[in-house]
C-alpha positions as CSV (number, residue, x, y, z in Angstrom):
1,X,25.5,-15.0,-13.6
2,X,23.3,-18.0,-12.7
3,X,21.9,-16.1,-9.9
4,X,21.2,-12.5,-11.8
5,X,19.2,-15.2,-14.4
6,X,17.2,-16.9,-12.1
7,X,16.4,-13.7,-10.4
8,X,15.2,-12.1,-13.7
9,X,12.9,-15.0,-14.6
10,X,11.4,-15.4,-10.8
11,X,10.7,-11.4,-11.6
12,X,9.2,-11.6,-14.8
13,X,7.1,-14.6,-13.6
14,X,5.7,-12.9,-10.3
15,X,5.1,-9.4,-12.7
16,X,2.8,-11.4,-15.1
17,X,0.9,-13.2,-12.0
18,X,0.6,-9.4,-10.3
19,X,-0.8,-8.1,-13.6
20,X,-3.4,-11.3,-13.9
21,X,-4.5,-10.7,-10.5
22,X,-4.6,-7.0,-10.9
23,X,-7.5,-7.5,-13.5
24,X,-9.3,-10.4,-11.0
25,X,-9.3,-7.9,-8.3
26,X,-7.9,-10.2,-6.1
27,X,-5.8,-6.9,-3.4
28,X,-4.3,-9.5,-1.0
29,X,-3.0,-12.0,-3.6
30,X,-2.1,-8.6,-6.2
31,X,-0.5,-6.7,-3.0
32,X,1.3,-10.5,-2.0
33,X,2.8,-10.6,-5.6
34,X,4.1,-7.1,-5.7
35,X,5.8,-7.2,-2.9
36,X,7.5,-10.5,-4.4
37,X,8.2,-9.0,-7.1
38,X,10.0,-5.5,-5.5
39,X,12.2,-8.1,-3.7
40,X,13.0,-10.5,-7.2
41,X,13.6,-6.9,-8.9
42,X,16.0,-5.4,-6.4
43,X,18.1,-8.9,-6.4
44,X,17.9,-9.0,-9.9
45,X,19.8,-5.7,-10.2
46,X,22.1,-6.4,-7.5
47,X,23.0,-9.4,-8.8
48,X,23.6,-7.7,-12.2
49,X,25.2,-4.9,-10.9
50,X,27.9,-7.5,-8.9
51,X,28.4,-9.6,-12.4
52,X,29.2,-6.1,-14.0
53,X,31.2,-4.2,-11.7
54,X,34.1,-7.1,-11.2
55,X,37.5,-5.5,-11.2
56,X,39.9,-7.9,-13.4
């Protein structure tokens, strides 16, 4: 549960930075945060998906 948390803040984090640096025009720094942000997302929802599908 820790993990799906800290995951879903790391994601949230590197979405507002992509979305400042989208309007700076920044592409290396905006394509670099994206790319963070895919990889926070997809843990996020693995880790979610592992907390919610435990067989009792």
């Amino acid at each position: 549960m820790k993990a799906h948390k800290y995951w879903s803040i790391g994601a949230l984090i590197t979405m507002i930075c992509t979305f400042l640096t989208g309007h700076i025009e920044n592409h290396m720094i905006h394509a670099s945060f994206g790319m963070i942000v895919l990889i926070c997302m997809i843990m996020s929802v693995y880790s979610g998906h592992k907390m919610t599908s435990r067989k009792n």
